[in-house]
PyMOL Python script that loads the backbone (N, CA, C, O; Angstrom):
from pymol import cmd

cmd.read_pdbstr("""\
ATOM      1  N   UNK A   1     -10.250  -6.318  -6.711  1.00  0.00           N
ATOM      2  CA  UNK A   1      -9.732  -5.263  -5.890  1.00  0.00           C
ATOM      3  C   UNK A   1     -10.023  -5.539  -4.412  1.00  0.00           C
ATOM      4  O   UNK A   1      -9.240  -5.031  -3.608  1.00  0.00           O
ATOM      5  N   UNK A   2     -11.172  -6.368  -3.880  1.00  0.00           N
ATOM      6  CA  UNK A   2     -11.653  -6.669  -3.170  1.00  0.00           C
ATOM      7  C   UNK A   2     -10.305  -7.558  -2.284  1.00  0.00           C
ATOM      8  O   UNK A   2      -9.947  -7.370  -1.121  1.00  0.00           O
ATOM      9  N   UNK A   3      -9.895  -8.289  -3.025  1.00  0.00           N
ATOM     10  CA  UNK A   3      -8.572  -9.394  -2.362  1.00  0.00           C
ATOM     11  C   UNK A   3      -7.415  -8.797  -1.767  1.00  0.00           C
ATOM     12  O   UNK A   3      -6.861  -9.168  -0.732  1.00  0.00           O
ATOM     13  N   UNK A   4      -7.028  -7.631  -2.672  1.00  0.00           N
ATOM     14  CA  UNK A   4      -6.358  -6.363  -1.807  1.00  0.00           C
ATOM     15  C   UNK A   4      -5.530  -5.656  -0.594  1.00  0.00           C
ATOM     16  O   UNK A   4      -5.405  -4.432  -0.539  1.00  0.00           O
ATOM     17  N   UNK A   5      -5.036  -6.446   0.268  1.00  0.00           N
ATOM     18  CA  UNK A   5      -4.926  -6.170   1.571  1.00  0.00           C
ATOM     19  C   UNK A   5      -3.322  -5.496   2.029  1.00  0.00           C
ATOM     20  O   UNK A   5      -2.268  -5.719   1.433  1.00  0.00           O
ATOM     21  N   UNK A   6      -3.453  -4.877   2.900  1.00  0.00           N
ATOM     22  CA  UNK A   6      -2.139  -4.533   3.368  1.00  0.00           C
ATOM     23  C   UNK A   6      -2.138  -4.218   5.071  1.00  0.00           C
ATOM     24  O   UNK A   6      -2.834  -3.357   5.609  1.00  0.00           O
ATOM     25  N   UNK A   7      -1.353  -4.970   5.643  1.00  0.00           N
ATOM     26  CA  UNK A   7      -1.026  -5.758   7.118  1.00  0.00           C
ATOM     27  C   UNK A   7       0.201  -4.607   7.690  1.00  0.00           C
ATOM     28  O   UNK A   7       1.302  -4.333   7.213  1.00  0.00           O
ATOM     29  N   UNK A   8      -0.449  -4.132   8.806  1.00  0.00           N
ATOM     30  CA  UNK A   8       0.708  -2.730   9.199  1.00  0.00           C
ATOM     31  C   UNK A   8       1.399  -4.172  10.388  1.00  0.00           C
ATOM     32  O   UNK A   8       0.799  -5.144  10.845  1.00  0.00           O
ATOM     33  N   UNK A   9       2.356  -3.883  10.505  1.00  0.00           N
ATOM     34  CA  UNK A   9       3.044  -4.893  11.556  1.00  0.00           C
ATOM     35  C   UNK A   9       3.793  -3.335  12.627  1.00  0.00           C
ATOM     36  O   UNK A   9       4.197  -2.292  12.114  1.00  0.00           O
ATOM     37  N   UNK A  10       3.784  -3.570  13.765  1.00  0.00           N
ATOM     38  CA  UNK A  10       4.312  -2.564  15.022  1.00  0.00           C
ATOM     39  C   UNK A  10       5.504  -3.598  15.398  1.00  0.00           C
ATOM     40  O   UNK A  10       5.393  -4.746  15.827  1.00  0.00           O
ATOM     41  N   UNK A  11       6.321  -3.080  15.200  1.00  0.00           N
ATOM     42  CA  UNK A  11       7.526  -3.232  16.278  1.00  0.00           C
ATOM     43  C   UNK A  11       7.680  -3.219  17.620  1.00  0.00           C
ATOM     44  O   UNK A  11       7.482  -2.115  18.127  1.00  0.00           O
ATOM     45  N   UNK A  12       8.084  -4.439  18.646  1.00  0.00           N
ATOM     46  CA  UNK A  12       7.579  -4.278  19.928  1.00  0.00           C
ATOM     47  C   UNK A  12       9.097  -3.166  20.458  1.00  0.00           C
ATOM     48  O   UNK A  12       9.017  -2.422  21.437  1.00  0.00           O
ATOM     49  N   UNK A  13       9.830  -3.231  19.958  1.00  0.00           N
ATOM     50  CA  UNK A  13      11.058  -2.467  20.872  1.00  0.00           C
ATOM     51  C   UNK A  13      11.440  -1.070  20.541  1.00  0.00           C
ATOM     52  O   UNK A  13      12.165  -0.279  21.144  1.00  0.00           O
ATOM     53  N   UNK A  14      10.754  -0.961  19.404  1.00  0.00           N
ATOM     54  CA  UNK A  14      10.636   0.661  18.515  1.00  0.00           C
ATOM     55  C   UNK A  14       9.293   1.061  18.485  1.00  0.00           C
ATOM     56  O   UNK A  14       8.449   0.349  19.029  1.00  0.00           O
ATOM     57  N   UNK A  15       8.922   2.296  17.821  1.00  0.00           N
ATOM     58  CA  UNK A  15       7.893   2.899  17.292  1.00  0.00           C
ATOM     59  C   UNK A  15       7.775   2.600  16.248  1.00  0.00           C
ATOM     60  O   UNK A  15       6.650   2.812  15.797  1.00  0.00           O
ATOM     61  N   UNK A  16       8.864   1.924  15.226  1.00  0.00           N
ATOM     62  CA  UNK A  16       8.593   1.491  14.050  1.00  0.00           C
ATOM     63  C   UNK A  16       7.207   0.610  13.594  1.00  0.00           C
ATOM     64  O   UNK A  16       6.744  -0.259  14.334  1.00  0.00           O
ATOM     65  N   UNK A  17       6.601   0.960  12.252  1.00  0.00           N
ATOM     66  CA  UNK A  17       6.129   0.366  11.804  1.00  0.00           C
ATOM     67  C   UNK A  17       5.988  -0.212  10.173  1.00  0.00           C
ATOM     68  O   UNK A  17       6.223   0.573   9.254  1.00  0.00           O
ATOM     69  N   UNK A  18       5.634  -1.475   9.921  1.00  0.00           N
ATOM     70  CA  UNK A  18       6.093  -1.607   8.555  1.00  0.00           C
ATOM     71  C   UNK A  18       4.609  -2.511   7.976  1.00  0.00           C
ATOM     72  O   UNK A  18       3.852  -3.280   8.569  1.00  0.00           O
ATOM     73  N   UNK A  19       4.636  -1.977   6.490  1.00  0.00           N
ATOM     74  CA  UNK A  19       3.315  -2.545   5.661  1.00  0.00           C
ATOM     75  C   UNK A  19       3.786  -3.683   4.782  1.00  0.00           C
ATOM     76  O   UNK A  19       4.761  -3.625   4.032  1.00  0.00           O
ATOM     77  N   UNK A  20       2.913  -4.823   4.973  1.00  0.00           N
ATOM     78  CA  UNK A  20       2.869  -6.308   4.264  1.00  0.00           C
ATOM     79  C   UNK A  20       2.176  -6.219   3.478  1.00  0.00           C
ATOM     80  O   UNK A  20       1.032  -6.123   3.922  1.00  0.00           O
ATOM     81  N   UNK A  21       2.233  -6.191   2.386  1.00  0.00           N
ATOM     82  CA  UNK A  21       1.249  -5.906   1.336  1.00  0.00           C
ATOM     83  C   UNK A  21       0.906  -7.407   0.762  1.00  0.00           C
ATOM     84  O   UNK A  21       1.741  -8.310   0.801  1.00  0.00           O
ATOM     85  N   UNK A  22       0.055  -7.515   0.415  1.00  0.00           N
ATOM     86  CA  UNK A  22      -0.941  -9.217   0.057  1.00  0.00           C
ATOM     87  C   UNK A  22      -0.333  -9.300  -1.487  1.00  0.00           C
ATOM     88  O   UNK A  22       0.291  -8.415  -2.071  1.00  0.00           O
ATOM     89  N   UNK A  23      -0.633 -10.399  -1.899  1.00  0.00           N
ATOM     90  CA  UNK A  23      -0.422 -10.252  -3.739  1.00  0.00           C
ATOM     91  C   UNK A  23      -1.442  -9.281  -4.628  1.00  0.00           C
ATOM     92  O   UNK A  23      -2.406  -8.829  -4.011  1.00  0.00           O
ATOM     93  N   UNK A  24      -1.311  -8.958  -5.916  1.00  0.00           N
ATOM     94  CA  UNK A  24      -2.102  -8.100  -6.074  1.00  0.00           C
ATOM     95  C   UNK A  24      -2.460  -9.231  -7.623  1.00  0.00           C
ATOM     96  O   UNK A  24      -1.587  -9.915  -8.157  1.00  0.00           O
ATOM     97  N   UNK A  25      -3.797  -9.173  -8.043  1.00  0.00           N
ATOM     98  CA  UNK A  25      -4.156 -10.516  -9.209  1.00  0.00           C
ATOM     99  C   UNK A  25      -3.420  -9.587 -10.231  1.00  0.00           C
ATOM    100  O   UNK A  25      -2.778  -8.541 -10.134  1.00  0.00           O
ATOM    101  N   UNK A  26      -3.721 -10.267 -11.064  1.00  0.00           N
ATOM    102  CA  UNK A  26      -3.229  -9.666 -13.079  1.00  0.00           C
ATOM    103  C   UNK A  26      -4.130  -8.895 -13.079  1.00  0.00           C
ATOM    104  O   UNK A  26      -3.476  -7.892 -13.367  1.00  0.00           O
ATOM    105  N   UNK A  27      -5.437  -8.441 -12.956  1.00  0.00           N
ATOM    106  CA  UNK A  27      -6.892  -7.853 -12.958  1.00  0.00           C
ATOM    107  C   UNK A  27      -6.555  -6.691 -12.006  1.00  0.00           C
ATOM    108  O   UNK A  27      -6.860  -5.553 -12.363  1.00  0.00           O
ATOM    109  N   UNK A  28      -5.995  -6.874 -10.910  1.00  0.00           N
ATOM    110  CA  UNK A  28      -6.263  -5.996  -9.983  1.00  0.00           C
ATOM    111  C   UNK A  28      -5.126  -5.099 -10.276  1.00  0.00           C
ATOM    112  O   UNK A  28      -5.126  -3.888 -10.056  1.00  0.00           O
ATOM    113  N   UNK A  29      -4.178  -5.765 -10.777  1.00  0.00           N
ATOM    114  CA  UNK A  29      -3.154  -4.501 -10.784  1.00  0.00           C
ATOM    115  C   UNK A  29      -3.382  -3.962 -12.588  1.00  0.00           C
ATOM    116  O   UNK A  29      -2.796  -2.943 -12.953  1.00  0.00           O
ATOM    117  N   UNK A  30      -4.184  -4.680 -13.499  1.00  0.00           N
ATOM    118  CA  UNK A  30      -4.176  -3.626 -14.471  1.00  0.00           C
ATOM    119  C   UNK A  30      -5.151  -2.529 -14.437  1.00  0.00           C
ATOM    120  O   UNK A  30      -5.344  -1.687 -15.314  1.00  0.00           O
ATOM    121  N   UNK A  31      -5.703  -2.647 -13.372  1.00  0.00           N
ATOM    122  CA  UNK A  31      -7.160  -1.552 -12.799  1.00  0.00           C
ATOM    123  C   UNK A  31      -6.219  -0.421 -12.432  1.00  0.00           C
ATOM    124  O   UNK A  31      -6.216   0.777 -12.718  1.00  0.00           O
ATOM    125  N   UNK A  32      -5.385  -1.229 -11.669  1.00  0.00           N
ATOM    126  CA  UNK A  32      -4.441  -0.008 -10.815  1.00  0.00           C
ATOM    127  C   UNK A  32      -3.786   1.200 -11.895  1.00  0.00           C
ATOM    128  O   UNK A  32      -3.841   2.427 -11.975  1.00  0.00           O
ATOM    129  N   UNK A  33      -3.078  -0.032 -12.738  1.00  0.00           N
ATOM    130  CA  UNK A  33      -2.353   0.733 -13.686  1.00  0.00           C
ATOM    131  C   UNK A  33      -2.920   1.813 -14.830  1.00  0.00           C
ATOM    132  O   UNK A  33      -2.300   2.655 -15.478  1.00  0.00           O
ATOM    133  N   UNK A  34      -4.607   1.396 -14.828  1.00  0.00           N
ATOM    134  CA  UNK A  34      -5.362   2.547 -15.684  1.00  0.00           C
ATOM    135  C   UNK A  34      -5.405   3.483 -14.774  1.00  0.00           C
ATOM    136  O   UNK A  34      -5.178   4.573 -15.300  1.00  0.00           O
ATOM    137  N   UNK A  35      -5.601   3.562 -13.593  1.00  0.00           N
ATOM    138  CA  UNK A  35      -5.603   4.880 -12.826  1.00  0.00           C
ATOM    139  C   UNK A  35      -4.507   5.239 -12.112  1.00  0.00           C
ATOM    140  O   UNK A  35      -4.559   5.591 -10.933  1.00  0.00           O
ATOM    141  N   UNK A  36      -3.440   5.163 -12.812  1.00  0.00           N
ATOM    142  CA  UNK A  36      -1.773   5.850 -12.538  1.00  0.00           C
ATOM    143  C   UNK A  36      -1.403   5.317 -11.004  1.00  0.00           C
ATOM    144  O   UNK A  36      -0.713   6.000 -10.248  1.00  0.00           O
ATOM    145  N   UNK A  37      -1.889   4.147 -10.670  1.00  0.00           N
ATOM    146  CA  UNK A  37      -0.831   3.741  -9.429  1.00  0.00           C
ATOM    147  C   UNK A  37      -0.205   2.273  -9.415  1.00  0.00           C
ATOM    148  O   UNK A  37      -0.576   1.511 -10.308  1.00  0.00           O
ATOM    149  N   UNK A  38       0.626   1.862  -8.563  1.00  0.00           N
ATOM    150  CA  UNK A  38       1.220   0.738  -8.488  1.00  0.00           C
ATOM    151  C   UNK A  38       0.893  -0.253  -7.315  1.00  0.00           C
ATOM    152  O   UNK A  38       0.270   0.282  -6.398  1.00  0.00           O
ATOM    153  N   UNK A  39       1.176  -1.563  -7.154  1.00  0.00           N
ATOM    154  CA  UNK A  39       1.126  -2.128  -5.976  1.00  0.00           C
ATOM    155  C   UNK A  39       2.039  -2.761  -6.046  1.00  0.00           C
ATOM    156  O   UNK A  39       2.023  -3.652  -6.896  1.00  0.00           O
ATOM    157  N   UNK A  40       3.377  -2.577  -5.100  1.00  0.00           N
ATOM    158  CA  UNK A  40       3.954  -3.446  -4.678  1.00  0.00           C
ATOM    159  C   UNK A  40       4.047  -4.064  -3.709  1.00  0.00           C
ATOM    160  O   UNK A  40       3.665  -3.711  -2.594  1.00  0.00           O
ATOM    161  N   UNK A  41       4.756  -5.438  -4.108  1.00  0.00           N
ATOM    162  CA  UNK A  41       4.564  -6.443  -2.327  1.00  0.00           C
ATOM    163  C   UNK A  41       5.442  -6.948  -1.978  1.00  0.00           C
ATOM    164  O   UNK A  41       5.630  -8.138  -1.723  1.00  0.00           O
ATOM    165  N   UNK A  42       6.261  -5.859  -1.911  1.00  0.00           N
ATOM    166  CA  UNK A  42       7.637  -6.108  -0.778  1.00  0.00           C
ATOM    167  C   UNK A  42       7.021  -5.035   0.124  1.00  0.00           C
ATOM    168  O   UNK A  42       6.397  -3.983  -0.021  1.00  0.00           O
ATOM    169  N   UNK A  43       7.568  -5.924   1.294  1.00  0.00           N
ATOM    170  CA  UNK A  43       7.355  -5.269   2.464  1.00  0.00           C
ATOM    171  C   UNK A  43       8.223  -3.845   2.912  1.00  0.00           C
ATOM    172  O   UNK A  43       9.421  -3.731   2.653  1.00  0.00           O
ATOM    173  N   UNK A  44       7.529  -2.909   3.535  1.00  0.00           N
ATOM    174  CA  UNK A  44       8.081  -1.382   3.460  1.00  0.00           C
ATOM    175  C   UNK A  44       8.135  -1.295   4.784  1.00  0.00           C
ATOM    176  O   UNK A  44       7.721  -2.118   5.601  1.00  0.00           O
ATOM    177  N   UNK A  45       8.875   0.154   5.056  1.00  0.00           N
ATOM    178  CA  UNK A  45       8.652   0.974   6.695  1.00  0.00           C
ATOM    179  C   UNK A  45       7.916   2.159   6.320  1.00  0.00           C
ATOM    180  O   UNK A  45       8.221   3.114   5.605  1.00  0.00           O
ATOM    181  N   UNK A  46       6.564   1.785   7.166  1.00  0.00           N
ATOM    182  CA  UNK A  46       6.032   3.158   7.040  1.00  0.00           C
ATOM    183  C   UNK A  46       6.711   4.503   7.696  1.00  0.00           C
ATOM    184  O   UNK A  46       7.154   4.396   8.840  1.00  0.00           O
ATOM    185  N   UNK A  47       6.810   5.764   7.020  1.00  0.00           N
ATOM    186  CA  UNK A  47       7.502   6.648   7.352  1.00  0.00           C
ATOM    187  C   UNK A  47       6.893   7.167   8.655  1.00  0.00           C
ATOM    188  O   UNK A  47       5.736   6.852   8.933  1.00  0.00           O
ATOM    189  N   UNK A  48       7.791   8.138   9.669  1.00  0.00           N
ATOM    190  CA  UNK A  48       6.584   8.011  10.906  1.00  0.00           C
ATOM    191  C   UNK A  48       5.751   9.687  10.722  1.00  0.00           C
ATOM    192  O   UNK A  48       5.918  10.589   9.900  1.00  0.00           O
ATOM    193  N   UNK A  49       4.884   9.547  11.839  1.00  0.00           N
ATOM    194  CA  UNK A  49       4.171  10.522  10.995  1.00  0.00           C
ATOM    195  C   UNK A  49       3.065  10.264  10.230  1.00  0.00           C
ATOM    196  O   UNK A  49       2.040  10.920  10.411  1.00  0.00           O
ATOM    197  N   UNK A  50       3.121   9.451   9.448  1.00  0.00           N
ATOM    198  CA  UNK A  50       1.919   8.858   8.824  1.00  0.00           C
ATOM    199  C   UNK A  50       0.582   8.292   9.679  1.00  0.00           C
ATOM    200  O   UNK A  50       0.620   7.523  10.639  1.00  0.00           O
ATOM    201  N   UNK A  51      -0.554   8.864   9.088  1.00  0.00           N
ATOM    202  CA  UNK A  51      -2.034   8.925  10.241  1.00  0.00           C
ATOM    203  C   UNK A  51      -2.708   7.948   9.489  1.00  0.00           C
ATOM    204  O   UNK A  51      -2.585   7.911   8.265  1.00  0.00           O
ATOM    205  N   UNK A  52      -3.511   7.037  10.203  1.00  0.00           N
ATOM    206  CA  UNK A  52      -3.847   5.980   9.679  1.00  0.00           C
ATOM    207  C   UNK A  52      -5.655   6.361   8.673  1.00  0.00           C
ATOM    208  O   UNK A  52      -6.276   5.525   8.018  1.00  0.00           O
ATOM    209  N   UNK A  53      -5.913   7.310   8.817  1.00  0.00           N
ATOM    210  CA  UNK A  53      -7.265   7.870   8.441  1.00  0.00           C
ATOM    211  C   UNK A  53      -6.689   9.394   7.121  1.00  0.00           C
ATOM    212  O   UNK A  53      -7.503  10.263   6.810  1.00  0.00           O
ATOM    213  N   UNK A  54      -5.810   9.393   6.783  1.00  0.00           N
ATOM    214  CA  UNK A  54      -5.645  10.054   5.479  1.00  0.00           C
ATOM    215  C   UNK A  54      -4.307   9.234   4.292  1.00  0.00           C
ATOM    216  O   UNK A  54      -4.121   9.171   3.077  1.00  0.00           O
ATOM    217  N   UNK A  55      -3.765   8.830   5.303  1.00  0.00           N
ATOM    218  CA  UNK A  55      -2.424   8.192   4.532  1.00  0.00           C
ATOM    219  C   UNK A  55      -1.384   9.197   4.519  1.00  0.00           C
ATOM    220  O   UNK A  55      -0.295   8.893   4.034  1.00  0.00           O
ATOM    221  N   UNK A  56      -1.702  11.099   5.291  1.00  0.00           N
ATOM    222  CA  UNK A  56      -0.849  11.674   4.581  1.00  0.00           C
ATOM    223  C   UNK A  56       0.529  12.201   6.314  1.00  0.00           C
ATOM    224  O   UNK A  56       0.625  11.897   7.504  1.00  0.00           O
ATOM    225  N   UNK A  57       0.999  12.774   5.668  1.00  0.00           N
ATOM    226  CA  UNK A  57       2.442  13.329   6.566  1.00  0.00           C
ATOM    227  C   UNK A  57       1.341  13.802   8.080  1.00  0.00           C
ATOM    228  O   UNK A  57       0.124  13.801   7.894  1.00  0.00           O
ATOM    229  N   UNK A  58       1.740  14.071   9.097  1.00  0.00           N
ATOM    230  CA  UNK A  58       1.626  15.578   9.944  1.00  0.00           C
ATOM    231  C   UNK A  58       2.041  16.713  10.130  1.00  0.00           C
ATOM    232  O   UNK A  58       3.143  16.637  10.675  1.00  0.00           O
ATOM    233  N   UNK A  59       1.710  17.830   9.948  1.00  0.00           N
ATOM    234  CA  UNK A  59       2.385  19.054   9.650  1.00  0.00           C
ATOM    235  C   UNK A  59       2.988  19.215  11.212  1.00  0.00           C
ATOM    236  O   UNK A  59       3.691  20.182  11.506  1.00  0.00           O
TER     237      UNK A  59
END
""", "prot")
cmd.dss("prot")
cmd.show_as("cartoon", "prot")
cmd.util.cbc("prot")
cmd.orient("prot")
């Protein structure tokens, strides 16, 4: 779980930002999968709004 990583990349001409997610092992993602989550590693746009110290929306 330790190997784990995910890389926020900033957009220099937008506010956009988007998450690189690392590979996830056979081990690490069947850990995941006992406790009901996923990892994928295609790269995403984080939605904006999102605070880097909860993960959640801003009201």
């Amino acid at each position: 779980m330790n190997a784990l990583q995910l890389s926020i990349l900033r957009h220099k001409g937008t506010p956009d930002r988007y998450g690189m997610p690392s590979h996830a092992t056979v081990d690490a993602r069947r850990i995941l999968t006992c406790v009901g989550l996923t990892w994928n590693e295609a790269p995403f746009k984080i939605p904006p709004g999102r605070t880097r110290k909860t993960g959640q929306t801003k009201a």
